[in-house]
Jmol script that loads the backbone (N, CA, C; Angstrom):
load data "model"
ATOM      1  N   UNK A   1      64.891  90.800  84.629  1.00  0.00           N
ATOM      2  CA  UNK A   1      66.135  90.081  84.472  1.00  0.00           C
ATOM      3  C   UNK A   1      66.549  89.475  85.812  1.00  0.00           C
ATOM      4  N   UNK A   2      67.229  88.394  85.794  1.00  0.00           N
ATOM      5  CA  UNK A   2      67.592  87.465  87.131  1.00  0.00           C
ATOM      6  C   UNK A   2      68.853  88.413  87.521  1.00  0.00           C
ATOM      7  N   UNK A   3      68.774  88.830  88.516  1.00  0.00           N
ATOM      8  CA  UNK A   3      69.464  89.051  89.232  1.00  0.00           C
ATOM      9  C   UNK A   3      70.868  88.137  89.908  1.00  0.00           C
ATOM     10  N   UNK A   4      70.814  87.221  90.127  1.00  0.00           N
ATOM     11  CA  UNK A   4      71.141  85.969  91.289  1.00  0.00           C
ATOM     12  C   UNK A   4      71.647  85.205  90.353  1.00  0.00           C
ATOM     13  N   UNK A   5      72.765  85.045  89.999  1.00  0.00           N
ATOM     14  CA  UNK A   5      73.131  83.623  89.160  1.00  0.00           C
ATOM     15  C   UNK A   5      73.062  82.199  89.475  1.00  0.00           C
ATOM     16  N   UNK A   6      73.351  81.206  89.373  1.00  0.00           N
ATOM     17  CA  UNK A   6      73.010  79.899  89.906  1.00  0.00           C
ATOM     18  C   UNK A   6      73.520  79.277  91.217  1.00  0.00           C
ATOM     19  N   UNK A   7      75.137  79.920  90.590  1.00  0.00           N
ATOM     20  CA  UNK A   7      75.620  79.737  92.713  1.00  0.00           C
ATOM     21  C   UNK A   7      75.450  80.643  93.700  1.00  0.00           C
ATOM     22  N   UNK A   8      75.224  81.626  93.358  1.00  0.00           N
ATOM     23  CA  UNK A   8      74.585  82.195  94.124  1.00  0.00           C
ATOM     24  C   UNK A   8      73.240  81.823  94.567  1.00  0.00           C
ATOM     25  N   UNK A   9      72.491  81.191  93.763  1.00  0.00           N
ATOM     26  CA  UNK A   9      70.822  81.159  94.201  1.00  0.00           C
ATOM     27  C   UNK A   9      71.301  79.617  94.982  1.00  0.00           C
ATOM     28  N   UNK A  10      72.191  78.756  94.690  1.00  0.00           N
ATOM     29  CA  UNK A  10      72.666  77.552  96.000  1.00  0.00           C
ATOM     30  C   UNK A  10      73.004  78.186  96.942  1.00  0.00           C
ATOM     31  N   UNK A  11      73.997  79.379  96.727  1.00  0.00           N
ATOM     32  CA  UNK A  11      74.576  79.746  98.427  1.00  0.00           C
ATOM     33  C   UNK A  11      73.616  80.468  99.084  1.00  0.00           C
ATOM     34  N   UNK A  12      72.385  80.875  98.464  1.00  0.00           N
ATOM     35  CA  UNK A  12      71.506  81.343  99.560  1.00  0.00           C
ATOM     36  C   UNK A  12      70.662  80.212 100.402  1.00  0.00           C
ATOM     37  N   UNK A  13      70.511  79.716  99.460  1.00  0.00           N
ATOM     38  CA  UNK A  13      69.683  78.316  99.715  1.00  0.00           C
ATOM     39  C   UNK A  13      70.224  77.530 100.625  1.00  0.00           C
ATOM     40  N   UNK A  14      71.922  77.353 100.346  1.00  0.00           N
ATOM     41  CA  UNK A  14      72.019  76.751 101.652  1.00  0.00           C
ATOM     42  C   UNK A  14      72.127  77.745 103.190  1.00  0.00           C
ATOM     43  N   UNK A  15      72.526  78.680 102.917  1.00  0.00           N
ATOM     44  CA  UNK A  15      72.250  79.757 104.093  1.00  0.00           C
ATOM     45  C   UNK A  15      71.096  79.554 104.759  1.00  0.00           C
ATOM     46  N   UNK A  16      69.883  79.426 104.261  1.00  0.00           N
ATOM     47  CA  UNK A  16      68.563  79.539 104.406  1.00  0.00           C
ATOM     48  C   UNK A  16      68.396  78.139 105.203  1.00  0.00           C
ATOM     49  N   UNK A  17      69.236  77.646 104.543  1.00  0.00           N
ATOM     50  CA  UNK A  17      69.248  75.723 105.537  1.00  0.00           C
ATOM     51  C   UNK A  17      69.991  76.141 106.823  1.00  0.00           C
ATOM     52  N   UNK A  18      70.834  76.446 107.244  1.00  0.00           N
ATOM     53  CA  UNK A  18      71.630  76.632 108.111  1.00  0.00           C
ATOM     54  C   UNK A  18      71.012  77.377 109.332  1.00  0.00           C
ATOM     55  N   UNK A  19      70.176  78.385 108.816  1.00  0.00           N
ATOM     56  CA  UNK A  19      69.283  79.088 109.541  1.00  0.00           C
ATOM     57  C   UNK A  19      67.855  78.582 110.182  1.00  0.00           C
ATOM     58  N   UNK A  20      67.470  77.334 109.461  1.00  0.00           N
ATOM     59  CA  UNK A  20      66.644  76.685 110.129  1.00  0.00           C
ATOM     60  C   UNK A  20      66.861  75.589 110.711  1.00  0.00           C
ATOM     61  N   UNK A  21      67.806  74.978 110.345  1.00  0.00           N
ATOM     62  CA  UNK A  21      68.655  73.455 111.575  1.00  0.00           C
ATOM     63  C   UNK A  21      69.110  74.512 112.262  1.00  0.00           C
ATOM     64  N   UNK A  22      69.585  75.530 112.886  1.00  0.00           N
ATOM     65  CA  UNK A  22      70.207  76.236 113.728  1.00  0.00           C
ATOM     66  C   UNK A  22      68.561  76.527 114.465  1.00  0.00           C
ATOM     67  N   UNK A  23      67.940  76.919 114.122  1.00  0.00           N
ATOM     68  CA  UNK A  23      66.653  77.098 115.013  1.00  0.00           C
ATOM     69  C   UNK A  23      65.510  75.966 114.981  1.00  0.00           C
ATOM     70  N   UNK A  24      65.780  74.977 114.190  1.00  0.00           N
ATOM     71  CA  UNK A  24      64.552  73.996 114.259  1.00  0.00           C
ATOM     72  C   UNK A  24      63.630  73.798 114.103  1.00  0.00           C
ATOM     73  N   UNK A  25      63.303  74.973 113.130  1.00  0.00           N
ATOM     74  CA  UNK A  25      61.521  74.854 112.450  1.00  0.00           C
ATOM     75  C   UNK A  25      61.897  75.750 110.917  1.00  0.00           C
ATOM     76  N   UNK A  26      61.010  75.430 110.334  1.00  0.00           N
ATOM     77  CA  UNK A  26      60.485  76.007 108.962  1.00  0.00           C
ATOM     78  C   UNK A  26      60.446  77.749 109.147  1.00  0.00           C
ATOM     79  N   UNK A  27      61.183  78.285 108.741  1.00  0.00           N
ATOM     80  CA  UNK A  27      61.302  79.537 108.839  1.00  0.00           C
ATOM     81  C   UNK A  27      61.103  80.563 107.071  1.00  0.00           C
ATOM     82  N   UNK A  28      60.408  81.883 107.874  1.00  0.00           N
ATOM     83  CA  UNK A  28      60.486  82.963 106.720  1.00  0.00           C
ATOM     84  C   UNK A  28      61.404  83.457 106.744  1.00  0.00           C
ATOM     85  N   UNK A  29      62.826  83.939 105.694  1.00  0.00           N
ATOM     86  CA  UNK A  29      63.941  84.715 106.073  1.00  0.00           C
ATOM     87  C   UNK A  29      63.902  85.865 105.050  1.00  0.00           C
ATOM     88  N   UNK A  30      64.405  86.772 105.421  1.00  0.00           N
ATOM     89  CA  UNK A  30      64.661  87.958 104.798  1.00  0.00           C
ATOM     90  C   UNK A  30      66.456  88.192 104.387  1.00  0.00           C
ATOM     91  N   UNK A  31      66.009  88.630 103.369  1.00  0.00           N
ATOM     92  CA  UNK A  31      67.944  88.710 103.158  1.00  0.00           C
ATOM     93  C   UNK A  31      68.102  89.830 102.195  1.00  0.00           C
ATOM     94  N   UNK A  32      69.620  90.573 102.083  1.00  0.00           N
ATOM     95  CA  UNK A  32      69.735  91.377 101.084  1.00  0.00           C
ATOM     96  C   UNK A  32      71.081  90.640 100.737  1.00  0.00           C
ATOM     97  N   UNK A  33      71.764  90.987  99.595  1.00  0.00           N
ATOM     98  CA  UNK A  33      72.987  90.830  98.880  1.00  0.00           C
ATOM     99  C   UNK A  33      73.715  92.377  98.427  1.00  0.00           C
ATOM    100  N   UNK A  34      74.660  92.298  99.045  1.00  0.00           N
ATOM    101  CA  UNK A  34      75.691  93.596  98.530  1.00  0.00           C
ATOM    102  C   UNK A  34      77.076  93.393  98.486  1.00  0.00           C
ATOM    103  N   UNK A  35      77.649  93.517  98.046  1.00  0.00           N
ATOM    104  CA  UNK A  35      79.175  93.487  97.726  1.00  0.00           C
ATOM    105  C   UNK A  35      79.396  91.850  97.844  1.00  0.00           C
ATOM    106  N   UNK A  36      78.493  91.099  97.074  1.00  0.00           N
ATOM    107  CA  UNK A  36      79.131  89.795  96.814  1.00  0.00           C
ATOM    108  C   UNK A  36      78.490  89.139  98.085  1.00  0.00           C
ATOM    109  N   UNK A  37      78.202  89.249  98.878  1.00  0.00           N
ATOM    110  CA  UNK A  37      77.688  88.768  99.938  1.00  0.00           C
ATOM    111  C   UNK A  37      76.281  88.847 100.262  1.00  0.00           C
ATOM    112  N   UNK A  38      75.467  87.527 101.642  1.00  0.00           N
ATOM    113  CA  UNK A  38      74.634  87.354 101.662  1.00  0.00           C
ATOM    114  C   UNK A  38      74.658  87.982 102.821  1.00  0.00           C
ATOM    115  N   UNK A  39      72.993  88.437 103.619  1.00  0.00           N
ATOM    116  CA  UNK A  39      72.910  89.363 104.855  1.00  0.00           C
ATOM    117  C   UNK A  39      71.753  88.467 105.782  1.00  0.00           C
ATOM    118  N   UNK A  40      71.390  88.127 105.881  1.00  0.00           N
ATOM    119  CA  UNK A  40      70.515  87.717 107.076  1.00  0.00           C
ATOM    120  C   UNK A  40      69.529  89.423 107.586  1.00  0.00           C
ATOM    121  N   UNK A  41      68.473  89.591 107.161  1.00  0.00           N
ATOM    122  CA  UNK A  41      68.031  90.930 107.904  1.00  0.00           C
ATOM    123  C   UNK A  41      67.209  90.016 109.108  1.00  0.00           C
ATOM    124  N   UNK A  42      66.334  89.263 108.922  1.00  0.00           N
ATOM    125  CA  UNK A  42      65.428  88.888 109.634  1.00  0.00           C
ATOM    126  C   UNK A  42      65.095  87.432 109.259  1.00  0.00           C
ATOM    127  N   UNK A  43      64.509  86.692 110.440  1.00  0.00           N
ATOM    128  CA  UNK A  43      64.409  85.477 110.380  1.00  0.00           C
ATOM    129  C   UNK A  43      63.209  85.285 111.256  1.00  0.00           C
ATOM    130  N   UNK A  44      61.936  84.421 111.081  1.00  0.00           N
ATOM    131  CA  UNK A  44      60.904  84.181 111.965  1.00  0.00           C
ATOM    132  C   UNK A  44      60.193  82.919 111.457  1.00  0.00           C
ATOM    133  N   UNK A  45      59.688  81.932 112.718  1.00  0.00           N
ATOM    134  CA  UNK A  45      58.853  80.961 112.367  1.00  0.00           C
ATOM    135  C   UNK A  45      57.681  81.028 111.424  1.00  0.00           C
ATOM    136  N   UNK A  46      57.621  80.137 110.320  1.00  0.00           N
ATOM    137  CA  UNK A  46      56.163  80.516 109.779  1.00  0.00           C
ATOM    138  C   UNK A  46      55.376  79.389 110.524  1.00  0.00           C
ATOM    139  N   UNK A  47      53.958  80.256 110.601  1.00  0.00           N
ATOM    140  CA  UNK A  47      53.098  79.816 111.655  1.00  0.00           C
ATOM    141  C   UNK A  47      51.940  79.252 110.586  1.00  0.00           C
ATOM    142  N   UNK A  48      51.898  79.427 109.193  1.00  0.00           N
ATOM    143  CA  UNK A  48      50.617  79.260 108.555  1.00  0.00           C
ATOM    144  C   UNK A  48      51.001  77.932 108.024  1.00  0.00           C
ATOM    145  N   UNK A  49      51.990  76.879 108.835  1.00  0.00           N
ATOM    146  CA  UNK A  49      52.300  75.518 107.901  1.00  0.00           C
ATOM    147  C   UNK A  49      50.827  74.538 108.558  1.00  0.00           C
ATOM    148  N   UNK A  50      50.321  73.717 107.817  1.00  0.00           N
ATOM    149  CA  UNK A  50      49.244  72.362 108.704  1.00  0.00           C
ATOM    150  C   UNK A  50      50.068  71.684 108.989  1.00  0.00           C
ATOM    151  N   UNK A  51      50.248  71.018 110.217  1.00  0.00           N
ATOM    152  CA  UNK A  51      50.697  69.899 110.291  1.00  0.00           C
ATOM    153  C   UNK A  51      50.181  68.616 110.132  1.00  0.00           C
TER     154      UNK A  51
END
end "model"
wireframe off; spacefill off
backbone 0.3
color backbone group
């Protein structure tokens, strides 16, 4: 079962944007959700893109 309803699956999405114009490359992020809210655990460049 989906977990994540629809605005929610935008407000991560844009989180996930914010986190990579804030650092400037294509990033893997890690996140949890609890009490209504989004978490940021971890964030790192992915290195396996071709350019």
């Amino acid at each position: 079962k989906q977990k994540l309803n629809g605005k929610q699956i935008i407000e991560l999405a844009e989180l996930c944007m914010k986190v990579e114009k804030h650092y400037g490359f294509p990033s893997d992020i890690e996140w949890a959700f609890a009490d209504e809210k989004f978490f940021i655990t971890q964030s790192r460049p992915i290195t396996t893109l071709k350019k």
